[in-house]
C-alpha positions in Angstrom: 1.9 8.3 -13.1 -0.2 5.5 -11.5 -1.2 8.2 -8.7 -2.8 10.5 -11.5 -4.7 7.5 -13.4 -8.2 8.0 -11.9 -8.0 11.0 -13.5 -6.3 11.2 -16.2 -8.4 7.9 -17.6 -11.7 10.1 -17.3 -10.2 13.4 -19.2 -8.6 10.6 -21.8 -12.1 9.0 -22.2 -13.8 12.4 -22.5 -11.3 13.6 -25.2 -11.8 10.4 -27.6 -15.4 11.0 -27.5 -14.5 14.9 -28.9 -14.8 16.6 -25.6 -11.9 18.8 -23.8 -11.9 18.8 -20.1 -11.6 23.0 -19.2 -8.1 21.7 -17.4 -6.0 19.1 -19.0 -2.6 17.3 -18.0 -1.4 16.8 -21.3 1.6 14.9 -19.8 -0.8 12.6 -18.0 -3.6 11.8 -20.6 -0.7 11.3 -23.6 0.9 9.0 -21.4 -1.8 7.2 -20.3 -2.9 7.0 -24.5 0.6 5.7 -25.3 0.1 2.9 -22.6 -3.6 1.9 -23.5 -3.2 2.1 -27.5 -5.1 4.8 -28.2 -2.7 6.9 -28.8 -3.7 7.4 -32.5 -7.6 7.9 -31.5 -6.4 11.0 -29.1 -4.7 12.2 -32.3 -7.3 12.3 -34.3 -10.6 13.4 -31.9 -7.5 16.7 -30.8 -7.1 17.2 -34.6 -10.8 17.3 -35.3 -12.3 19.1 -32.5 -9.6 21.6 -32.7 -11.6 24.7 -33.8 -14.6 24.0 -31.5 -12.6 23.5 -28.2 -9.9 25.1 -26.6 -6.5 26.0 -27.8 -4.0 22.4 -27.4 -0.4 23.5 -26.5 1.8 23.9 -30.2 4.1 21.1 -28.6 1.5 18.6 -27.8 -0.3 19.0 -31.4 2.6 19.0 -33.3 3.8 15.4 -31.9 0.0 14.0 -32.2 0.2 15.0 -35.6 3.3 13.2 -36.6 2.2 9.9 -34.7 -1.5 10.1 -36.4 0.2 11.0 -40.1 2.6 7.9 -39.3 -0.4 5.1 -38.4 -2.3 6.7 -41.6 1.1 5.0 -43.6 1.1 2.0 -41.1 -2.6 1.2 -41.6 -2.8 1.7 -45.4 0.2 -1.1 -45.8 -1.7 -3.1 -43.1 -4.6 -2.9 -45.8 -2.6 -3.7 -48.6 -1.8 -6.8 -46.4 -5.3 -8.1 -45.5 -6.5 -7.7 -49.3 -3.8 -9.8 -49.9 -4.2 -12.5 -47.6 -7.9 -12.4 -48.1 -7.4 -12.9 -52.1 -5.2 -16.1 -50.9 -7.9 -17.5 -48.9 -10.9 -16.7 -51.5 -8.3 -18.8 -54.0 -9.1 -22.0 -51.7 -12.4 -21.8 -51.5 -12.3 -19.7 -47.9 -13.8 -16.4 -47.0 -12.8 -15.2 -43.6 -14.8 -13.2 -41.4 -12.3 -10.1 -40.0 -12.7 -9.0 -36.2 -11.5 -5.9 -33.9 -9.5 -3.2 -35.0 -9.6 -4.8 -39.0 -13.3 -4.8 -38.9 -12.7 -1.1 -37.2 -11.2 0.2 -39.9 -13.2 -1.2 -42.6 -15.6 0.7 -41.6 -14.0 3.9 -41.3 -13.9 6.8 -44.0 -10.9 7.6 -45.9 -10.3 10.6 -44.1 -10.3 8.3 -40.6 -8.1 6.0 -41.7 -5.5 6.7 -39.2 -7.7 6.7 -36.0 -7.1 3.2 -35.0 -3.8 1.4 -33.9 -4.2 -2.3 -34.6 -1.4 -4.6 -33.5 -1.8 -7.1 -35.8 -5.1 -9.1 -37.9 -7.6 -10.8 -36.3 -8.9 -13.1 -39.1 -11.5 -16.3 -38.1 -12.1 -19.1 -40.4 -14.4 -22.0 -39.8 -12.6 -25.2 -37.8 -12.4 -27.3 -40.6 -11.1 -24.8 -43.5 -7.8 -24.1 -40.9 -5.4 -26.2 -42.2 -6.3 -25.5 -46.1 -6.3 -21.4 -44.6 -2.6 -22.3 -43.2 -1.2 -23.5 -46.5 -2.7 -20.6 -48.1 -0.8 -18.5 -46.2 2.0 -19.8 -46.3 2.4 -20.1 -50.4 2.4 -15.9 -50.1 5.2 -16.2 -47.8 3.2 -16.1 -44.4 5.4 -18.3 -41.7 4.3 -19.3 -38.5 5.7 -18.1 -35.4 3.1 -19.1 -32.5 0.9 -22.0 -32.5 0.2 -24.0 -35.6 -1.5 -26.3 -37.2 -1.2 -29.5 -35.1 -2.0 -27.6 -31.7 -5.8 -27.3 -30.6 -8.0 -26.1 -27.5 -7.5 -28.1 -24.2 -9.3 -31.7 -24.8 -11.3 -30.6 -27.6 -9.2 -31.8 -30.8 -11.7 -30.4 -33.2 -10.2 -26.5 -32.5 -7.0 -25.7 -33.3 -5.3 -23.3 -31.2 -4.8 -19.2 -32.8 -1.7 -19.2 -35.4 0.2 -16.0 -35.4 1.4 -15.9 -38.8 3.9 -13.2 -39.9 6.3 -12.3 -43.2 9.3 -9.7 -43.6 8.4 -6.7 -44.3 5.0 -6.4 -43.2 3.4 -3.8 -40.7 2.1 -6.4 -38.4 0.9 -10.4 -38.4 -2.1 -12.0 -38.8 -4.2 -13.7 -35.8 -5.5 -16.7 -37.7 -8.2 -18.5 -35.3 -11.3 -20.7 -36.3 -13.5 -20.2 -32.8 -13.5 -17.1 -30.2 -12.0 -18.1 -26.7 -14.0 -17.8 -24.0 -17.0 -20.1 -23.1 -18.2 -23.2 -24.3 -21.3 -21.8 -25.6 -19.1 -19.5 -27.7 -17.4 -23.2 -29.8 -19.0 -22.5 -33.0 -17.6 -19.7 -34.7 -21.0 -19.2 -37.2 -22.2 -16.8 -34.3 -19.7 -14.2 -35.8 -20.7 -15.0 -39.6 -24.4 -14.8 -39.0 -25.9 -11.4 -40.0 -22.8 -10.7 -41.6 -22.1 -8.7 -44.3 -20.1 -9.5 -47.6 -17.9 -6.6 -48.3 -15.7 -6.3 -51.6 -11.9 -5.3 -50.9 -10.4 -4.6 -54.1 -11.1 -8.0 -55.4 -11.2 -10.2 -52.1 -14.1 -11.0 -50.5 -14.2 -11.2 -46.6 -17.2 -11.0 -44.1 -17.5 -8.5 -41.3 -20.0 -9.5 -38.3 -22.8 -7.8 -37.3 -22.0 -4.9 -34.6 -23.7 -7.0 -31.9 -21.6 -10.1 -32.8 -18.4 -7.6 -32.8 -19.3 -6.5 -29.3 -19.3 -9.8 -28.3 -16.6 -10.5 -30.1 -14.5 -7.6 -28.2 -16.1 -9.1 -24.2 -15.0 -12.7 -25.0 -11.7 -10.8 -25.6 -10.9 -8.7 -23.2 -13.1 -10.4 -20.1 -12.5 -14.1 -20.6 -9.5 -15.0 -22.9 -7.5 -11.8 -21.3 -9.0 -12.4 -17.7 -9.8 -8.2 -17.5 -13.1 -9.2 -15.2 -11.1 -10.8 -12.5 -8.0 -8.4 -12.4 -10.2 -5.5 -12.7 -8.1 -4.2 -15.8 -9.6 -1.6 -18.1 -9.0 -1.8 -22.0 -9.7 1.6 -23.0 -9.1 0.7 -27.1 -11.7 -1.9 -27.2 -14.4 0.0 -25.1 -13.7 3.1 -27.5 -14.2 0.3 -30.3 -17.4 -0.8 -28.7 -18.8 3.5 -28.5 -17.6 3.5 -32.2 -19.7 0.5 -32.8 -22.8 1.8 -31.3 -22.3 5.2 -32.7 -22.2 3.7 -35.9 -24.9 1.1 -35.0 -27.4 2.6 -32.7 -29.8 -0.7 -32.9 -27.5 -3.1 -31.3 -29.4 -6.2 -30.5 -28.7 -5.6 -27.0 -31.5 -8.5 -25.9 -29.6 -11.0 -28.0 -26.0 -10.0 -27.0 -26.9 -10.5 -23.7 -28.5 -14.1 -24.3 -25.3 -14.9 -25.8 -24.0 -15.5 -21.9 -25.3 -17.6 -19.6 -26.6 -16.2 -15.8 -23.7 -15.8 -13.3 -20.3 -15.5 -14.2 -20.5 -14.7 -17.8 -22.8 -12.6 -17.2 -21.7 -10.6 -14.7 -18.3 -9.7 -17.0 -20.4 -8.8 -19.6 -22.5 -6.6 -17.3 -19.2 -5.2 -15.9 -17.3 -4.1 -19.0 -20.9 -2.5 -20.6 -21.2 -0.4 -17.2 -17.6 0.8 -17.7 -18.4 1.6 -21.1 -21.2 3.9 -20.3 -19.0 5.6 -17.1 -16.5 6.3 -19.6 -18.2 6.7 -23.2 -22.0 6.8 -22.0 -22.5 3.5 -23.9 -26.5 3.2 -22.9 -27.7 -0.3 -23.1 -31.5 -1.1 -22.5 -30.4 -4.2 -19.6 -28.4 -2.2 -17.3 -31.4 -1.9 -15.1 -30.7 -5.4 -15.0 -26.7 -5.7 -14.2 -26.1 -7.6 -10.6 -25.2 -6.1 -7.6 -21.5 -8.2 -8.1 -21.3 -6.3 -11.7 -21.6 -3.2 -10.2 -19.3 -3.7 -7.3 -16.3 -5.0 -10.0 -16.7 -1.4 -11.9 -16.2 0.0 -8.1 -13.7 -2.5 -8.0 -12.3 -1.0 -11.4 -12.4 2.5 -9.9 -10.9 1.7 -6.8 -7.7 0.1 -8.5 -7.2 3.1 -10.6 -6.7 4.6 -7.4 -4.4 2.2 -5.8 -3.2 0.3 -8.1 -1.3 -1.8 -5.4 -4.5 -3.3 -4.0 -5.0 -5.3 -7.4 -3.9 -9.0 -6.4 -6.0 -8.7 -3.2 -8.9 -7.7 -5.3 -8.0 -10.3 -8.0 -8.4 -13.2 -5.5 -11.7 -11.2 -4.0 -13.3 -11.4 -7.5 -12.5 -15.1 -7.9 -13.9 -16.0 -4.1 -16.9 -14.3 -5.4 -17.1 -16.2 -8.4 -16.0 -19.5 -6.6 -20.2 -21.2 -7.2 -19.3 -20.9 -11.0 -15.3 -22.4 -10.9 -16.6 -24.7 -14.0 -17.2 -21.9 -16.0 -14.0 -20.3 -16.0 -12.1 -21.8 -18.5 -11.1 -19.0 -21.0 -10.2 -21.6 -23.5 -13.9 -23.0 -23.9 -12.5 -26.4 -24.4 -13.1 -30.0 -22.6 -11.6 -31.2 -19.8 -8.1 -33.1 -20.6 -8.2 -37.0 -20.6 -5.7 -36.9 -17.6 -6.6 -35.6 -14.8 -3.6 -34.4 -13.7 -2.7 -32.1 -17.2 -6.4 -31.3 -16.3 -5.0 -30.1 -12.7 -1.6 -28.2 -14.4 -3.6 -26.4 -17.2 -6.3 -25.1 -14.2 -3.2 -24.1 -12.3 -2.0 -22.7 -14.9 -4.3 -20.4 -15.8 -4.9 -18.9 -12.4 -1.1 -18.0 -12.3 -1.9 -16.3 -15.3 -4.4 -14.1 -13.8 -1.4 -12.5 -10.9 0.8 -11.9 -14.1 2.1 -8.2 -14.5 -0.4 -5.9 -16.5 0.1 -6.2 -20.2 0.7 -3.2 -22.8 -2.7 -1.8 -23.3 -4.2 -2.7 -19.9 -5.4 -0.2 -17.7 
């Protein structure tokens, strides 16, 4: 499978976009959906491109049917859920903003309701409403199975850590966090409420960011707290999110977005993941005349690994040599450094380990 990749992820990417390569490996592309999450996605852009492209074997559109009919179910309880939790948190005085595949779907039609898998949802409150958010949670019958309430970001106490919150019978948790990982500049989670817009969900009020603060949103993700920029990784879902996004949103504050991120490392993920999305959605943004030389040699990096996949720790330890000037910057938690020097020295430790660990479910 991992031989086939390089091209299989191209005929994948072209197919989510409504395409249909003239030859496809069905085999290849369906397995390569199943393993990046966007299983559901290539369900529905087969479905509705059907009649304008060429004929889809019986076999592989009667099992993309089922699986797309099955996360249209999933994601309508997972609705059910939010409005829910949401009502609980407007009842203390707290309206959340709602971030990736949530804010996906709220803004998708009825009809499209089934395009996007989400794992679980991603819900931010401001620092000092967590607690009170907590509780509220927790008098609908929400328990807490990661993190919690007396945890916070490395030597900054005024961050509490994300609190995976889950209750029987639902279709998936909820991500409570009150700042984004990722960079220091990124501490104050009022970046994703600015511009945002109040939306009405049957009764419960929430926020959902602006596009450009979503995009942002979906880097600090995937580049920084995940650690995709240094071990070359490709997470096909949340590019697809970001085309969706622009699609949707055409006027993307591209200048601002980029501002966001300070010169050098941060910006030279940024640069990398917005190159891949244009190779592989045509994602056009108006500063990729800009994008460093070191951006563009990670997306050959990226393209190079697809190919042979074995190569990845050498390249991992590559991409950190070249970022070696900007080791302060690294930190994917955003926080200060520990009073003790030597927790300091464990946590840092600790976090490169976590770059050589084996590729997650969703990770290209």
């Amino acid at each position: 499978m991992q031989a086939s990749r390089h091209r299989a992820l191209p005929a994948l990417a072209d197919c989510l976009a409504g395409g249909r390569p003239e030859s496809v490996d069905w085999d290849a592309v369906i397995g390569l959906a199943n393993d990046s999450l966007t299983i559901t996605a290539l369900a529905a852009a087969v479905q509705r491109s059907s009649t304008t492209h060429g004929p889809v074997p019986d076999d592989v559109r009667r099992y993309l049917d089922v699986i797309l009919e099955r996360n249209r179910t999933r994601n309508s309880r997972l609705l059910n859920e939010l409005t829910e939790a949401v009502r609980s948190l407007n009842a203390s005085g707290i309206v959340p903003a709602v971030m990736k595949g949530a804010a996906i779907l709220l803004a998708q039609r009825h009809e499209e309701i089934g395009d996007r898998l989400l794992t679980d949802i991603d819900l931010i409150v401001p620092p000092d409403d967590m607690s009170r958010a907590i509780d509220a949670l927790k008098r609908i019958g929400y328990e807490i199975m990661v993190g919690g309430e007396m945890g916070s970001w490395p030597g900054d106490p005024r961050f509490h850590l994300p609190t995976v919150l889950s209750r029987p019978g639902d279709a998936g948790s909820i991500d409570l966090q009150c700042r984004p990982k990722g960079p220091n500049a990124f501490s104050d989670p009022q970046m994703l409420f600015a511009k945002s817009t109040r939306v009405d969900l049957n009764g419960a009020t929430l926020a959902i960011p602006s596009p450009s603060a979503q995009i942002a949103y979906l880097l600090l993700h995937d580049q920084f707290q995940d650690g995709d920029y240094f071990r070359g990784l490709i997470d096909m879902r949340h590019l697809f999110d970001i085309a969706v996004i622009v699609r949707r949103a055409p006027d993307v504050d591209w200048r601002g977005l980029r501002a966001m991120f300070l010169a050098g490392y941060e910006r030279n993920a940024v640069d990398t993941q917005l190159l891949t999305a244009k190779w592989l959605f045509g994602v056009r943004c108006e500063w990729e005349p800009r994008c460093s030389r070191l951006a563009r040699l990670q997306l050959k990096r990226r393209r190079t690994q697809l190919r042979w996949a074995f190569l990845w720790q050498a390249l991992t330890v590559m991409s950190l040599l070249l970022e070696l000037p900007h080791y302060p910057a690294w930190d994917r938690y955003g926080g200060l450094p520990l009073p003790s020097k030597r927790k300091e020295a464990v946590r840092k430790l600790r976090e490169l380990r976590r770059l050589f660990r084996p590729r997650s479910l969703g990770k290209v």
